[in-house]
N, C-alpha and C positions, 0 to 999 in steps of 0.2 A: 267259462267255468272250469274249474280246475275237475281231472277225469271223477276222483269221488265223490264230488257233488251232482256230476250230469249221471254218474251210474245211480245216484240214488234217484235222481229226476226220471231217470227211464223204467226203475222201480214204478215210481208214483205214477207216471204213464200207465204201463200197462195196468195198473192195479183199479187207474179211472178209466180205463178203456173197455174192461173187461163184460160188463153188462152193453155198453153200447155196439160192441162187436156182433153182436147176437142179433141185429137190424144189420147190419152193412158188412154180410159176411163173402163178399163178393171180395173184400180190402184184406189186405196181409199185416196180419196185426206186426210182425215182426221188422217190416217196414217204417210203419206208424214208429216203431219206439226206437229206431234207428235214427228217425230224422234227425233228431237231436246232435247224434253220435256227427252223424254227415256233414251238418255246418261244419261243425270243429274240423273235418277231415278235409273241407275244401277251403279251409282259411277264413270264412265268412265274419264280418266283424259286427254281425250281429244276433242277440241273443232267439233263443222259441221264441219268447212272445212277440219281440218285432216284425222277426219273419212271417209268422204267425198271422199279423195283424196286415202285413203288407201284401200277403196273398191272398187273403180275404179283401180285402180292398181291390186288386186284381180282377180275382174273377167275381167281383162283384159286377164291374164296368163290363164285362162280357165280350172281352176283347177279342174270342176265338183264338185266330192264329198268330198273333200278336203278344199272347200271353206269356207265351214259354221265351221269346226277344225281350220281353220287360223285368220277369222275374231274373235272368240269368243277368242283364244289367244293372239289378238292383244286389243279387247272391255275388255280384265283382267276381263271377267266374265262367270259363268256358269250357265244356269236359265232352267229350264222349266217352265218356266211361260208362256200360251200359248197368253197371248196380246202380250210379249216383241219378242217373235218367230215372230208370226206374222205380227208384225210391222216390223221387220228386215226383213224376206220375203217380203214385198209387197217396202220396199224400194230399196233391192236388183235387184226385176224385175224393178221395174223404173229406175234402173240406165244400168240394162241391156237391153232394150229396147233402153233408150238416144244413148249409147254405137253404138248398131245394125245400129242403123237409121243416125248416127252422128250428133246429133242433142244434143250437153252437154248442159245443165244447169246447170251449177257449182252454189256453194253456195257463192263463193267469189262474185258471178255478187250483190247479197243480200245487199252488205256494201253499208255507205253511201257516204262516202268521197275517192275520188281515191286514198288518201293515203291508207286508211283504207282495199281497195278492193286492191290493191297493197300488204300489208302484206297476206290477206289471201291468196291471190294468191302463195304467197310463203308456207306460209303453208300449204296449200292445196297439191300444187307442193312436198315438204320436204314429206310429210307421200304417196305421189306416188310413191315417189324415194325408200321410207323405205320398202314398198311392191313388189317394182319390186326386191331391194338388196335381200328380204329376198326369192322371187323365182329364183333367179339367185346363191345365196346358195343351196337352195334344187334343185337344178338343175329342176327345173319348167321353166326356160327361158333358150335358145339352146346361145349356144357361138357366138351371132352374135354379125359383127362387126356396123351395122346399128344402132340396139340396144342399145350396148355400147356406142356409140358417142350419141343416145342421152339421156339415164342417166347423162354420164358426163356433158352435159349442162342443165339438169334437176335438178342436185344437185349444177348445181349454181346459177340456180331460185331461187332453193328452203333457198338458206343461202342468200338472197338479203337483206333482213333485218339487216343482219350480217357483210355484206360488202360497203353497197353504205347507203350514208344519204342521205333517201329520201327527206330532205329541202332542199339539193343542187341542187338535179335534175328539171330539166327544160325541160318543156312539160311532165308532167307525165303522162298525161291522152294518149299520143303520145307511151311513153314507155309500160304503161298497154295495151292497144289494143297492140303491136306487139308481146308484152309477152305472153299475154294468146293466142292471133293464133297459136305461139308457141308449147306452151304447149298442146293445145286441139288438133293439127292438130300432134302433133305425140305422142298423149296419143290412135287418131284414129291410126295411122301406130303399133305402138304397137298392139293393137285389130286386128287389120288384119294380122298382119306377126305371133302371136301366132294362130289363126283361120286354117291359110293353111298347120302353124306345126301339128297341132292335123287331119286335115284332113285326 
C-alpha cells in the first residue's frame, strides 16, 4: 500500500482498537498500530490481513519454540533489530491473548466497503489455510478428520475471489457475517482441538 493509504489504515487501527485495549492493557497500543507500518519496512510481500491470518494459523498449532523459525520464514526476513523483535512479540501476545479469550479482531473487520472486507476476508482466510497446509506437512496438525473438513472449506473461503463475482452476489453484507462466523468459529475449534493434543 502506498504510505497514505497504510497511515489512514493505522488511523482505523487504533480507532478499532481503542475499546479493546481496555481488556489487554498489559499490549502497547503503539506497537499494534505500527505493525502495519513494519511489514513495509522489512520488505514483506505481504499484505495485514495475510500476515494476520498466517500468524493465527501459527499459533494456532502451538508450535512454542518453533513459532518465531516459521513466522520469520514465511515474513522472507531475518533481523535482530530489537524495535522490529519487539513489535512482532507484543503483536504475537495480542493475537494470542484474542486467540485464548475468543474474542478475534481480525484486520479484515478494518475495510471499508463490504466488498472490500469480503476480499480480505479471503485473504486473510488463504494465508490461514497456507499455515495450517504447512503444519499439516511438518506434521504439527494430528491426521484429523474435523480438521480436514474444515481446511477444505477454508481453502474455499480463502479462493472467493477467484470463483464467485462479488457484483452478482446479493445480500453480501448477509454472506460476509455468515463467512466470517465461519471462519472465526473454527479458526477457535482449531485453537482448541490443537491445545488438548499438546496437553
Amino acid at each position: 500500500l502506498h504510505y497514505p493509504l497504510r497511515r489512514q489504515r493505522q488511523m482505523c487501527i487504533r480507532d478499532s482498537f481503542k475499546c479493546l485495549f481496555c481488556n489487554y492493557k498489559d499490549i502497547n497500543l503503539l506497537n499494534i498500530m505500527n505493525f502495519d507500518q513494519l511489514l513495509e519496512s522489512i520488505g514483506c510481500p505481504f499484505s495485514e490481513h495475510e500476515v494476520q491470518g498466517y500468524m493465527i494459523g501459527l499459533l494456532s498449532q502451538n508450535l512454542k519454540n518453533n513459532y518465531k523459525t516459521e513466522l520469520d520464514t514465511y515474513l522472507k526476513y531475518s533481523t535482530n533489530d530489537t524495535k522490529c523483535q519487539e513489535t512482532i512479540n507484543q503483536y504475537t501476545i495480542f493475537l494470542l491473548e484474542m486467540l485464548t479469550k475468543k474474542e478475534l479482531m481480525s484486520s479484515y473487520e478494518n475495510e471499508n466497503s463490504i466488498e472490500e472486507r469480503i476480499l480480505a476476508l479471503a485473504d486473510w482466510t488463504r494465508h490461514f489455510y497456507m499455515s495450517m497446509s504447512v503444519g499439516v506437512e511438518k506434521r504439527n496438525i494430528p491426521n484429523d478428520m474435523e480438521i480436514q473438513n474444515i481446511m477444505f472449506n477454508l481453502d474455499e473461503i480463502g479462493n472467493i475471489n477467484q470463483k464467485y463475482n462479488l457484483n452478482d452476489m446479493e445480500n453480501n453484507e448477509k454472506h460476509y457475517n455468515n463467512i466470517k462466523e465461519y471462519v472465526e468459529e473454527s479458526v477457535y475449534r482449531v485453537f482448541d482441538i490443537m491445545r488438548k493434543k499438546n496437553e
